[in-house]
C-alpha positions in Angstrom: -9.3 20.8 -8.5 -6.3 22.9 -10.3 -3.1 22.1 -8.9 -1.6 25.7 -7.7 1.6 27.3 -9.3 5.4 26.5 -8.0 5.8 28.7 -4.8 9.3 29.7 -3.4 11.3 27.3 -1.5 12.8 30.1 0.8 14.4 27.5 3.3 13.3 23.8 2.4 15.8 22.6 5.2 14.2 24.6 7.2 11.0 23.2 6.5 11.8 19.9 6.9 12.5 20.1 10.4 10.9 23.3 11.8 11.9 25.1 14.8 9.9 24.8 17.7 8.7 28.4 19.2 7.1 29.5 22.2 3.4 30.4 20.8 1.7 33.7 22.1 -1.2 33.1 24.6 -3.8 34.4 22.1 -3.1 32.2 19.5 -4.8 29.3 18.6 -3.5 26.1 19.5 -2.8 23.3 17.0 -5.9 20.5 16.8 -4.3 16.7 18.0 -5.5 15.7 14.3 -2.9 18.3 13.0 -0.3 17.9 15.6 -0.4 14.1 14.5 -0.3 14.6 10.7 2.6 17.6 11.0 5.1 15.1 12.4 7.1 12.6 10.3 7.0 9.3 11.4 10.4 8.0 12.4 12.0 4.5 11.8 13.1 4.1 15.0 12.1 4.5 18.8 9.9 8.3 19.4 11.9 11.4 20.7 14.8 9.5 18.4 17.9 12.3 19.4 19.8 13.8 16.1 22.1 11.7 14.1 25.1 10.7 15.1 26.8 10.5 11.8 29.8 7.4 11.3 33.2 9.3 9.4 34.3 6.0 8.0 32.2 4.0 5.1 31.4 0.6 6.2 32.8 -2.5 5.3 29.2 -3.5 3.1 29.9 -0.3 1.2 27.7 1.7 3.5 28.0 5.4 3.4 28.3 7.6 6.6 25.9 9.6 4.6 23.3 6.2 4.9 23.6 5.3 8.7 21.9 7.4 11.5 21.7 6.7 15.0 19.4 7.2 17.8 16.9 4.5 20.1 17.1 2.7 16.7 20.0 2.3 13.8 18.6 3.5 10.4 21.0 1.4 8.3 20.2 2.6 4.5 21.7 -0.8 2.6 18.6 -1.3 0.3 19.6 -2.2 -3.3 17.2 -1.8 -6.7 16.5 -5.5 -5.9 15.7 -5.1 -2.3 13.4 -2.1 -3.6 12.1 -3.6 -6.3 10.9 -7.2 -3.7 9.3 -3.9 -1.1 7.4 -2.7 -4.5 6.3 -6.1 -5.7 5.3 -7.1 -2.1 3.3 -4.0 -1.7 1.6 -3.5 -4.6 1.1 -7.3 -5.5 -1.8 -8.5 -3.5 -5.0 -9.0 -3.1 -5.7 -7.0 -5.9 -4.8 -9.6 -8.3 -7.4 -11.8 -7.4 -10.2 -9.7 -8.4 -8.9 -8.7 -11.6 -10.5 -11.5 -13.3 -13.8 -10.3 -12.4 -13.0 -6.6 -13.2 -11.7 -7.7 -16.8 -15.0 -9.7 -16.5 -17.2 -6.5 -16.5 -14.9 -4.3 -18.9 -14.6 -6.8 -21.7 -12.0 -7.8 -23.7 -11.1 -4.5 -25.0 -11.5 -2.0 -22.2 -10.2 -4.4 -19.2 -6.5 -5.0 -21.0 -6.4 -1.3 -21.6 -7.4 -0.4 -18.4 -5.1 -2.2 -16.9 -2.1 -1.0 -19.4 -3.3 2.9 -18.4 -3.2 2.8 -14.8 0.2 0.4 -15.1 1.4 4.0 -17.2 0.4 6.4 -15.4 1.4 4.6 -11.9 4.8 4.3 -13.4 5.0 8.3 -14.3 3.8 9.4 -11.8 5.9 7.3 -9.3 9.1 8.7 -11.0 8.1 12.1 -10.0 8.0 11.1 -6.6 11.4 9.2 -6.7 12.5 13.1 -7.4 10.8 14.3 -4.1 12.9 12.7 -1.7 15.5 14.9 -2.0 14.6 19.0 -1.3 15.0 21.4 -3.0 17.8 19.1 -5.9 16.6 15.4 -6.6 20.0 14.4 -5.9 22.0 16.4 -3.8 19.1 17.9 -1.6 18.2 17.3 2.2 15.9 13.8 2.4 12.5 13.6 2.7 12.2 10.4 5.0 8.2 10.0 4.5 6.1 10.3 1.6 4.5 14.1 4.5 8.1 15.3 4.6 8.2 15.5 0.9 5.1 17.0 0.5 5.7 19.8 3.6 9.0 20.5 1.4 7.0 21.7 -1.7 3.5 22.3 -1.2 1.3 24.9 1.4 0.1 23.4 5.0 -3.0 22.8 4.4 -2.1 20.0 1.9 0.5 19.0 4.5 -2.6 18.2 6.3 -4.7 16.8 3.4 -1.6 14.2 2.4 -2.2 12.8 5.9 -5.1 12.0 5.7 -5.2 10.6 2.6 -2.3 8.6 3.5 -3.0 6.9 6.6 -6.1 6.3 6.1 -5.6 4.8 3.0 -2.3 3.0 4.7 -4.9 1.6 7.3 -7.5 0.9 5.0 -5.0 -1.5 3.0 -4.4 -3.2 6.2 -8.1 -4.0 6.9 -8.5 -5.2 3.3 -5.1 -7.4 3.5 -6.8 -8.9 6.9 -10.4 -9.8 5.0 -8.6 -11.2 2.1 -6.2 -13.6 3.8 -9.4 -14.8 6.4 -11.1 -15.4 2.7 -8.2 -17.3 2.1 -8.0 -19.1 5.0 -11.7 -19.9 5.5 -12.3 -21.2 1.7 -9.8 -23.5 2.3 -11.3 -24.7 5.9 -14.5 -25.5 4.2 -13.2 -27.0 1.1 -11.6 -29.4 3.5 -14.6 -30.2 5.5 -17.0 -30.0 3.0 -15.8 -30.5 -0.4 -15.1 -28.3 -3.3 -18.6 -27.4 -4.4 -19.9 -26.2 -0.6 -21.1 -22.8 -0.5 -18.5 -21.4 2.2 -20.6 -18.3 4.0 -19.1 -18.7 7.4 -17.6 -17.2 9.9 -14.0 -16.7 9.9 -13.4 -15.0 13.3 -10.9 -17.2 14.8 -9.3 -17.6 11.8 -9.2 -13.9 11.1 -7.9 -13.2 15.1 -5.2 -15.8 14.1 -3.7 -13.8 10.9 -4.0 -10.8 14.1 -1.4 -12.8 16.0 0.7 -12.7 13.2 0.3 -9.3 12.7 1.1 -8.2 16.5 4.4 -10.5 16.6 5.9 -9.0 13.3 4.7 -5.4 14.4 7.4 -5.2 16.9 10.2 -4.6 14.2 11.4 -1.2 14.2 10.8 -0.1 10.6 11.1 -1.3 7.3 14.7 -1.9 6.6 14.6 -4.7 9.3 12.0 -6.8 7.7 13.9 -7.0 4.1 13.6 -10.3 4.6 10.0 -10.7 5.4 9.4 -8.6 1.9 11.8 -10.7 -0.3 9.5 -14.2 1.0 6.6 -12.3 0.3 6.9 -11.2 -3.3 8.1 -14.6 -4.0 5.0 -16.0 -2.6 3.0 -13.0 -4.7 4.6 -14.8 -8.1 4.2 -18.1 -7.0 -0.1 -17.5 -6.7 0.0 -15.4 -9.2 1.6 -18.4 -11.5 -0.8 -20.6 -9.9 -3.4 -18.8 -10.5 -2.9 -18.3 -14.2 -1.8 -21.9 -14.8 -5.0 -23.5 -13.3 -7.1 -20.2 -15.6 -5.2 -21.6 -18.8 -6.1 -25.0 -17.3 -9.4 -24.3 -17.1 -10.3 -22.7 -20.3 -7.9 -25.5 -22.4 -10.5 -28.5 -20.7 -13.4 -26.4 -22.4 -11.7 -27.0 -25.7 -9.6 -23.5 -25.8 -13.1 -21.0 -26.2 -13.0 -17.9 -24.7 -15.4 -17.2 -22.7 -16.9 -14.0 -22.3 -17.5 -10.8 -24.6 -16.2 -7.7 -25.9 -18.6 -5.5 -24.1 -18.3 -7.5 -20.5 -20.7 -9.3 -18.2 -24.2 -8.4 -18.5 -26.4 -6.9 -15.6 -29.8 -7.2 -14.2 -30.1 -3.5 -15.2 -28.2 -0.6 -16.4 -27.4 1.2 -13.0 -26.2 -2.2 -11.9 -23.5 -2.4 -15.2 -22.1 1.0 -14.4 -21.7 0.5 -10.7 -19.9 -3.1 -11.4 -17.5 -1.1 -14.3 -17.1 1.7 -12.0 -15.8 -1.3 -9.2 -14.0 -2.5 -11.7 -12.0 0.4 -12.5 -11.7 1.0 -8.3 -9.8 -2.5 -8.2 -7.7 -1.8 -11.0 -6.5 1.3 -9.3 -6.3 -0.1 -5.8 -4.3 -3.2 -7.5 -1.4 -0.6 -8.6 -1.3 1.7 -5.5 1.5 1.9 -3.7 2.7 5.3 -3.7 1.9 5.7 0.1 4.9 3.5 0.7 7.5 4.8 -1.8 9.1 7.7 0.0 9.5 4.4 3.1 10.8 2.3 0.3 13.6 4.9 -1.2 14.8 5.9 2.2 16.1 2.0 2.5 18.5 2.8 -0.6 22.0 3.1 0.2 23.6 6.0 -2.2 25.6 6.2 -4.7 24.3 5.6 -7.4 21.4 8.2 -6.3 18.3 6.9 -4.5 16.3 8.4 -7.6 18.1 6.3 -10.4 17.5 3.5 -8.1 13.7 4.1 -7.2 13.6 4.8 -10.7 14.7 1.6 -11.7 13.1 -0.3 -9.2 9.4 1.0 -10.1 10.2 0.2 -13.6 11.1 -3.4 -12.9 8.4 -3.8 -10.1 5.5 -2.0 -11.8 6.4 -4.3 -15.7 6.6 -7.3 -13.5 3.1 -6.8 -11.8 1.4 -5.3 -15.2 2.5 -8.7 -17.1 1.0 -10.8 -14.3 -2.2 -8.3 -14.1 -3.1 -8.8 -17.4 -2.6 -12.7 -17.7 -4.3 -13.4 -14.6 -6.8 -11.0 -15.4 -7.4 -12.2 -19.5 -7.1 -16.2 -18.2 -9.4 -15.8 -15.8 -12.2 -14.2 -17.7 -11.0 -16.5 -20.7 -11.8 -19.6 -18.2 -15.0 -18.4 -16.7 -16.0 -15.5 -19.0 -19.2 -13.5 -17.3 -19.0 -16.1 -14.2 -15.7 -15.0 -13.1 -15.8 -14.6 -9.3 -14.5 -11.7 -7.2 -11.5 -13.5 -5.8 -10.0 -16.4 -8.4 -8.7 -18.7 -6.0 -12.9 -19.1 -4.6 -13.7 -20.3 -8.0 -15.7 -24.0 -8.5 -13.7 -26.5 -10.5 -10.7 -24.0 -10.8 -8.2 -27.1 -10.3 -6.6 -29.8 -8.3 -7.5 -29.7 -4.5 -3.7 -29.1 -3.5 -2.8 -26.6 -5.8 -5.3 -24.7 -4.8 -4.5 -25.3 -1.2 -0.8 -24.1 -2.1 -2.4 -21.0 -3.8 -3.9 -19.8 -1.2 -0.8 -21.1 1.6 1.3 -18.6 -0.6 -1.1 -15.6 -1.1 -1.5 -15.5 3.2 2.2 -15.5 3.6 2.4 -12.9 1.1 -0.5 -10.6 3.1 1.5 -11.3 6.2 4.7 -9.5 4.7 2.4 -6.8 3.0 0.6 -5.9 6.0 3.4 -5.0 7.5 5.4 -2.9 4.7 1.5 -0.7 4.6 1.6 -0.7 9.1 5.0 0.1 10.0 4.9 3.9 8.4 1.2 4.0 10.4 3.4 2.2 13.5 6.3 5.6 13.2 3.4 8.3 13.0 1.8 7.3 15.7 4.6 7.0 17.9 6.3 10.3 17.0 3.0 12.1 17.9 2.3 10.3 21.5 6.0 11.5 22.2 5.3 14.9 21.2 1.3 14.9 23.2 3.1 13.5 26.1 6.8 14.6 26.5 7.1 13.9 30.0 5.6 10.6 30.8 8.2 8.1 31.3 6.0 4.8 29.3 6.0 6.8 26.2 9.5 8.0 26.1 11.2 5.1 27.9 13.6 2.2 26.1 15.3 -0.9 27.4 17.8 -3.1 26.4 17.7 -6.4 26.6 20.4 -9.1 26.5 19.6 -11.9 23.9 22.6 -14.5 23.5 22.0 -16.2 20.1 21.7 -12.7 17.9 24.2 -10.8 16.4 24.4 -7.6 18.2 23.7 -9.6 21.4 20.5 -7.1 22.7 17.6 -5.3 21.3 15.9 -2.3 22.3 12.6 -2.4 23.8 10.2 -0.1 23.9 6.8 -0.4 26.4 4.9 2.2 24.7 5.5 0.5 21.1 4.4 -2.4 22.3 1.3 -1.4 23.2 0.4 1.3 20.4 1.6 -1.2 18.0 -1.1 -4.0 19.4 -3.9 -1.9 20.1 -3.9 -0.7 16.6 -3.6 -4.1 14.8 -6.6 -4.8 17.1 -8.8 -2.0 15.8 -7.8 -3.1 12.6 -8.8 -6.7 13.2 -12.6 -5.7 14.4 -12.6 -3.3 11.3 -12.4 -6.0 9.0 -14.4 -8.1 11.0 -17.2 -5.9 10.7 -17.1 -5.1 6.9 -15.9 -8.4 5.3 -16.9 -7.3 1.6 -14.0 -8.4 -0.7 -14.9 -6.3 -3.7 -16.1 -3.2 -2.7 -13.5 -2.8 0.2 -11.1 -2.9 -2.7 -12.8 -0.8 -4.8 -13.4 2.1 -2.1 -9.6 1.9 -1.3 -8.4 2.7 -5.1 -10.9 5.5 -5.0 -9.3 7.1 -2.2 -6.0 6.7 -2.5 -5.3 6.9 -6.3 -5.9 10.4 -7.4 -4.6 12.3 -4.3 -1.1 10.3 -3.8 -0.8 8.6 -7.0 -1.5 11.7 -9.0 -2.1 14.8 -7.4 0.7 15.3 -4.8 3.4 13.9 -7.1 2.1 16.3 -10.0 2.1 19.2 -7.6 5.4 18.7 -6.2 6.9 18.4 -9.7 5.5 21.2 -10.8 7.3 23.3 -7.6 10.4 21.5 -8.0 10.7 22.2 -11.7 9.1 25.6 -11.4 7.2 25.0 -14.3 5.0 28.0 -15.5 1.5 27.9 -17.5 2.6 26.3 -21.0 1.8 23.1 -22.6 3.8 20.7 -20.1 1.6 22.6 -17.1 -1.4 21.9 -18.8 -1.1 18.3 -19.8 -0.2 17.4 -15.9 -3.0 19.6 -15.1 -5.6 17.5 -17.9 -3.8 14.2 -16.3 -4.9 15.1 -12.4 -8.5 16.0 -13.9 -9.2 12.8 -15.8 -7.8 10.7 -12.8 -9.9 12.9 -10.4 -13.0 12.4 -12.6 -12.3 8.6 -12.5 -11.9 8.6 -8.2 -14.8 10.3 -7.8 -16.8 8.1 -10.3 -15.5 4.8 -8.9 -16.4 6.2 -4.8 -19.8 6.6 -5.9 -19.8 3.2 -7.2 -18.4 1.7 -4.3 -20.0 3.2 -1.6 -23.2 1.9 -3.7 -21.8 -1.4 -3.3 -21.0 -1.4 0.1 -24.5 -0.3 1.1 -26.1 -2.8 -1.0 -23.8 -5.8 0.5 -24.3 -4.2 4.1 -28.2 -4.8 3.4 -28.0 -8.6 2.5 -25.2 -9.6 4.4 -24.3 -9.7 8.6 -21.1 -7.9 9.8 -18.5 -10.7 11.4 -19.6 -13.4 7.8 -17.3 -13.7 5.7 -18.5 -12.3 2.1 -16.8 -12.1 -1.2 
């Protein structure tokens, strides 16, 4: 699919907030689907009223330029640390646990270089993003607050319409995946308790599973991002501290077998040949799911206090978070194939005889608190959207639109804001998302359908396509290397769906819905 020439910014102010207008009876009205995706989602409260700009810089350093008002404060404070601990936490996760078994299928050759490519071209690509979220200059443009605004600045409607999709559904489809993987978590380490380490753990993990929910539904009721730094920060600690784990107790594991590596240079053998290239092609899916977080960046750079520019921070901050998360990809990934060579499971932390009891127990304590923060850094941009278009559908009614304060004594600001309507959108979709997951509980191939989504259209394509318009760059060599980059990546997506939907229809046939599967 060619990615179109630069077209004329006439107005990209303009387009970034467009003026309402009275439409002709004869014309056709919008659909709700495209009424939904043409709004931004806002950090704070629906039917949020303009800005009301500060004229002084606050005492933190805070620019006028980085606070707007409305139902909710947007306080832009974020720093290229508390960017880089929103990268880590996002893209760190469960990912890393099958990357053993993806190296496992690749070999020793083509799984550390596959991981090393999509580490690179993640990283490029995400620096032409950072330069989207400011229209039509990098720097001195008007922001793009969502990764939709940015693309509405550049590109034609109808990918307006396509980003949205691709977007949410990949947004929501990360939250499903975050649920199963944590209920893995959890229920491994139920049965390990109850039935020792070398029980065969098919069970169901419904309770457990509505308890991560819980969770889920308390945190949900943060406005937006910037108020759950904290959360993030915890979270990619927690994201190092299993990933350490998880590499000590691989080295462990392959030192007690005398320091052989196991495994080969061509990867784990299959019953048949159709069965090796779906597992490679499931493979490269996880790879790509483990480095996505592009849906998010926009979210993340709008956080960023200025100066220096929000670009020279994102910038920085993908850099650091995406070297950090390669390094731990490929150790985890080489150890645990080193340690169990063609046996490697899906998710490391299931594996027999992986280690001590209790450090496994830790393990998997630190890679549910990380889910928890991560959930929430994929929901809250899904959380905005949704909002922003029931206020639109429904201006009138008074539960959409309507927001209380309420006295609290022992915080800061001594009130919040509550909002009925939030509460309820904000429950009713972590509840879909909770039966979701309960009714597809397939580690693997959940994963591996998710990279093949998301990774060519918002990891590559958009970013690509919105460079090229914000550079103007013409037919030449530099057009038609970004246009051979979108075309291998979109060769690769299409190659790993197949795969994965493969998979999935396979594991649908010899498993229930509501078990627990890895």
């Amino acid at each position: 699919m060619p990615i179109k020439q630069p077209r004329h910014l006439t107005n990209p102010r303009h387009a970034l907030h467009p003026q309402p207008s009275c439409p002709h009876p004869a014309q056709d009205q919008p659909s709700r689907l495209s009424l939904f995706l043409r709004h931004p989602p806002l950090t704070g409260h629906p039917g949020t009223p303009a800005p009301e700009r500060r004229e002084r810089m606050d005492k933190s350093g805070t620019t006028a330029d980085d606070i707007e008002r409305g139902d909710y404060e947007h306080y832009r404070t974020g720093t290229v640390w508390t960017a880089t601990a929103h990268i880590v936490t996002a893209v760190i996760g469960s990912g890393v646990l099958a990357l053993a078994w993806s190296v496992a299928q690749l070999g020793w050759v083509a799984g550390p270089l596959a991981l090393a490519g999509f580490a690179c071209v993640t990283y490029y690509t995400s620096t032409l993003l950072a330069n989207a979220y400011r229209a039509p200059h990098p720097v001195t443009g008007a922001r793009n607050r969502t990764y939709m605004d940015a693309v509405r600045s550049y590109l034609s409607p109808r990918e307006v319409f396509m980003c949205g999709i691709a977007q949410y559904v990949n947004l929501w489809g990360t939250m499903v995946g975050y649920t199963i993987t944590a209920t893995i978590s959890m229920v491994q380490s139920d049965c390990f308790h109850r039935n020792g380490r070398d029980a065969h753990c098919d069970t169901s993990g419904t309770v457990l599973m509505l308890a991560f929910s819980v969770v889920q539904v308390v945190l949900s009721q943060f406005p937006g991002l910037e108020h759950i730094t904290w959360l993030s920060v915890v979270a990619a600690i927690m994201s190092f501290a299993y990933s350490f784990i998880g590499l000590g107790l691989s080295v462990g594991q392959s030192v007690s077998h005398g320091g052989d590596l196991g495994g080969r240079i061509q990867g784990a053998e299959a019953v048949s040949s159709a069965k090796k290239l779906w597992n490679v092609l499931l493979a490269l899916g996880n790879i790509a799911f483990a480095y996505t977080f592009a849906e998010v960046l926009i979210e993340i750079q709008d956080t960023l206090r200025s100066p220096p520019p929000e670009n020279k921070t994102m910038k920085k901050a993908a850099a650091f978070g995406i070297g950090a998360t390669t390094i731990f990809y490929i150790s985890v990934g080489c150890a645990g194939y080193a340690a169990f060579g063609s046996n490697a499971p899906g998710n490391i932390l299931t594996a027999n005889g992986l280690g001590p009891f209790w450090i496994v127990d830790i393990a998997n304590m630190c890679l549910i608190l990380h889910l928890i923060g991560a959930y929430q850094v994929y929901a809250q941009p899904i959380f905005a959207s949704v909002e922003r278009y029931a206020a639109s559908r429904w201006p009138e009614a008074k539960f959409i639109n309507s927001a209380y304060r309420v006295s609290i004594p022992l915080i800061q600001r001594g009130s919040v804001t509550v909002a009925p309507s939030k509460i309820v959108l904000r429950i009713v979709i972590v509840v879909a998302t909770t039966v979701v997951a309960m009714m597809i509980p397939f580690f693997n191939a959940v994963l591996g359908l998710l990279g093949a989504f998301s990774f060519w259209p918002l990891t590559v394509y958009f970013p690509i396509s919105m460079h090229i318009a914000q550079e103007k760059i013409n037919k030449g060599t530099k057009w038609y290397l970004l246009q051979g980059l979108s075309m291998v990546c979109l060769m690769i997506s299409v190659a790993v769906g197949i795969g994965s939907v493969t998979d999935i229809v396979d594991s649908l046939k010899a498993s229930n819905p509501f078990r627990i599967a890895n």
